[in-house]
C-alpha positions in Angstrom: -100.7 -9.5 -80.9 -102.3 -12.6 -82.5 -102.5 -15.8 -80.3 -99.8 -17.4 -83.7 -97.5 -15.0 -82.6 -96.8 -16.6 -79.5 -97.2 -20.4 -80.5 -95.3 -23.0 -82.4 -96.8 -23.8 -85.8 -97.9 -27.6 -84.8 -99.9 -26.4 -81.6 -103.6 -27.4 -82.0 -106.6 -26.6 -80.1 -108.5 -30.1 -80.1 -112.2 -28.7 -80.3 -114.4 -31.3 -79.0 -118.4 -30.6 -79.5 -121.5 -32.5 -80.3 -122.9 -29.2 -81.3 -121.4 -28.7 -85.2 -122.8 -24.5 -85.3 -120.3 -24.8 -82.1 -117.4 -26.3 -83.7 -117.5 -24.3 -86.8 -118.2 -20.9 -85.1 -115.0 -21.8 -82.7 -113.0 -23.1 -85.7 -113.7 -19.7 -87.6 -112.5 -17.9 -84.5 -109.8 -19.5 -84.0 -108.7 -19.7 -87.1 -108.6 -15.9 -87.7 -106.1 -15.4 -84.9 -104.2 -17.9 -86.5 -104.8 -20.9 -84.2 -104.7 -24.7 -85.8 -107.6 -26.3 -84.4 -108.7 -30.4 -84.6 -112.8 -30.7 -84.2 -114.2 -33.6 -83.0 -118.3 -34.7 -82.8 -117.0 -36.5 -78.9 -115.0 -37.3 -77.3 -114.5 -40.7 -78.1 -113.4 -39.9 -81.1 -110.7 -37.6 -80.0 -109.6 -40.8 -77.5 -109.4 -43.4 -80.5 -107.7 -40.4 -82.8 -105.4 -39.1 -79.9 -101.3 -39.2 -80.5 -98.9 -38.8 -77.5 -96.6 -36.9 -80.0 -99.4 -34.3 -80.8 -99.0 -31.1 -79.2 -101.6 -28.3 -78.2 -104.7 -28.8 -75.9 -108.4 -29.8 -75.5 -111.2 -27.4 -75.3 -114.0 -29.8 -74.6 -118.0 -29.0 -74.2 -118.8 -30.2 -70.7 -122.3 -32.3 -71.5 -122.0 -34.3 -74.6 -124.1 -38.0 -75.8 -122.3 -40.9 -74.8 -118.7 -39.6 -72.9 -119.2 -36.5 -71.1 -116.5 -33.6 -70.9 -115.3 -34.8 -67.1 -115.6 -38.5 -68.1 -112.6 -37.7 -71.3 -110.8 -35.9 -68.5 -110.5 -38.7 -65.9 -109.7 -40.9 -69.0 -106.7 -38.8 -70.1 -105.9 -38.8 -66.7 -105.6 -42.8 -66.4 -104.1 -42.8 -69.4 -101.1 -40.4 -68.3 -101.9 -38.1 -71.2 -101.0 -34.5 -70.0 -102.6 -32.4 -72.4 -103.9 -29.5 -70.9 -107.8 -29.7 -70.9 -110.4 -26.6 -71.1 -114.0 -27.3 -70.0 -116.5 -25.0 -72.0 -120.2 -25.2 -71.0 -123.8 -23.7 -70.6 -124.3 -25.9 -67.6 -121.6 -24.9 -65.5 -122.0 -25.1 -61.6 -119.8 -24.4 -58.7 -119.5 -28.2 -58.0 -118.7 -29.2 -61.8 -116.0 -26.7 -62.0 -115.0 -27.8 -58.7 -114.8 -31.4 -59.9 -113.4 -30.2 -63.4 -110.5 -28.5 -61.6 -109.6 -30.7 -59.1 -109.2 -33.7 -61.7 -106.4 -31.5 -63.5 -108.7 -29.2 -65.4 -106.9 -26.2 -67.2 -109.5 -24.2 -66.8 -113.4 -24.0 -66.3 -115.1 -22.4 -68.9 -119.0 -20.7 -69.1 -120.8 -19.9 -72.1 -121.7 -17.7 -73.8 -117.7 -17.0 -72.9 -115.6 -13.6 -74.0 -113.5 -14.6 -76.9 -110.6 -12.2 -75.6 -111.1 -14.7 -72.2 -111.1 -17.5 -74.6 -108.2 -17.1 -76.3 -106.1 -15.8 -73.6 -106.7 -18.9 -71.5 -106.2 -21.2 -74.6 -102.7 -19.5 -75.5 -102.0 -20.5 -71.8 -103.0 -23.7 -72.4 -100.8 -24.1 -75.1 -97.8 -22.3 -73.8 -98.3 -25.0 -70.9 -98.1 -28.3 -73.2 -95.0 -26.6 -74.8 -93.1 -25.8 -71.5 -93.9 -29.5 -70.4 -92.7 -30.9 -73.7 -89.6 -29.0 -73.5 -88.6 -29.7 -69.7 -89.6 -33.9 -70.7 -87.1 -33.8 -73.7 -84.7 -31.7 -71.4 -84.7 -34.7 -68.4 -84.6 -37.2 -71.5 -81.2 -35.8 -72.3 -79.9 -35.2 -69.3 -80.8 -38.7 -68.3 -78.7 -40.3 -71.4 -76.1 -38.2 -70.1 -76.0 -40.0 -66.4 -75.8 -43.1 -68.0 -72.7 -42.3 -69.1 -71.4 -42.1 -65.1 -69.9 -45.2 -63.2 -71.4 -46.1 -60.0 -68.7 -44.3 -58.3 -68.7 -41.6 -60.4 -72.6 -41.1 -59.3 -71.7 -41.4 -55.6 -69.3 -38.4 -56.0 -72.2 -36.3 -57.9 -74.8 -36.7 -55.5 -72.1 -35.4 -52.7 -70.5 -32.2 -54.6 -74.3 -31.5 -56.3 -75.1 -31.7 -52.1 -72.5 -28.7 -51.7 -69.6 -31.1 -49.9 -65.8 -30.0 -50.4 -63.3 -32.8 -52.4 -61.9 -33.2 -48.8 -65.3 -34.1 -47.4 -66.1 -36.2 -50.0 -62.9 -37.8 -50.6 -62.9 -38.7 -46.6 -66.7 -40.1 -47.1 -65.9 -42.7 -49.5 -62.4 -43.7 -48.4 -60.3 -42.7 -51.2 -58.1 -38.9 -51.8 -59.0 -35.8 -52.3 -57.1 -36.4 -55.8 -58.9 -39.0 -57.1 -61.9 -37.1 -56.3 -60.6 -34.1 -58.4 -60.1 -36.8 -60.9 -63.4 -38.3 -60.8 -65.1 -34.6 -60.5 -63.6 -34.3 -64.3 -64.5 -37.0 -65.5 -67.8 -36.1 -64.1 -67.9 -32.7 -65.9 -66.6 -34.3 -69.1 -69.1 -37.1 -69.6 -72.2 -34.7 -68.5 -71.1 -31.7 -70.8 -71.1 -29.7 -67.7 -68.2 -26.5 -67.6 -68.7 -25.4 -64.4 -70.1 -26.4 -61.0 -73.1 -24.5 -61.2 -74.1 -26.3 -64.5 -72.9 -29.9 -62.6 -76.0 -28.9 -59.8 -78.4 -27.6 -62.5 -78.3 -31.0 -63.8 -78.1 -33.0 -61.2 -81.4 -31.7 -59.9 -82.9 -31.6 -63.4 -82.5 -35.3 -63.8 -85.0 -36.0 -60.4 
């Protein structure tokens, strides 16, 4: 199986090197197997380039003029970006990786690397940035859909979602166990939800 068989068509590999035989030799890999890849001479101008609505990830060469692989890392970092990022290098170390990985890293990289290493850690890369995407729109819609609830109505959530009867929650908040029922419709109605299971999925999705 090709790495484009498991991939939406606008995932990109961002391929950051100073070294163009590098980037071309990675391109024409990459390309074969069907992969979409972005190269860059540095990484500064990947950070002046960047869009938060791109998807894919970085594979970045670790020592580089001017901003160094683990210096476009903790950038992304402060800058909330969450693409995934792959360090590729001929210098690597224990301590590098170790610094690599603990700032968020994907994955840690040596060369002269396997390309059937490569690209299986790159089409985890990428499968990564497309879970996350997915799960962010997911909260985005569940959290137009909790607008939708009255403060009341979000009092009575948080206690059914916390596995509480209508009796306990009616005798919590003062009022009957029929104005709860009524509530717990309207509840159901305004979140899209057609059972109670699907109340508590999204409930916890929106936290």
């Amino acid at each position: 199986m090709t790495m484009s068989e498991d991939m939406d068509e606008n995932d990109t590999v961002f391929l950051i090197d100073d070294d163009p035989g590098i980037r071309d030799s990675l391109s024409l890999l990459l390309s074969l197997k069907g992969v979409r890849t972005q190269p860059f001479a540095n990484a500064e101008s990947f950070i002046e380039t960047y869009r938060p609505e791109w998807t894919g990830c970085v594979l970045t060469d670790l020592r580089m003029p001017g901003m160094t692989g683990l210096e476009l890392q903790s950038m992304l970092r402060e800058r909330g970006v969450q693409v995934p990022v792959v360090v590729l290098t001929a210098h690597g170390d224990v301590a590098t990786a170790r610094t690599a990985l603990k700032n968020g890293a994907f994955d840690f990289l040596e060369k002269p690397v396997d390309d059937t290493v490569l690209l299986d850690v790159l089409r985890k890369a990428l499968r990564v940035d497309r879970e996350r995407r997915v799960a962010a729109t997911t909260r985005s819609t569940t959290d137009q859909r909790l607008e939708r609830l009255t403060e009341r109505e979000r009092e009575i959530l948080a206690l059914i979602a916390a596995g509480h009867q209508n009796r306990d929650v009616a005798a919590q908040l003062g009022i009957s166990p029929r104005t709860v029922e009524v509530h717990k419709a309207r509840i159901m109605e305004k979140l899209e939800c057609r059972s109670l299971a699907e109340l508590i999925r999204v409930n916890l999705a929106a936290r």
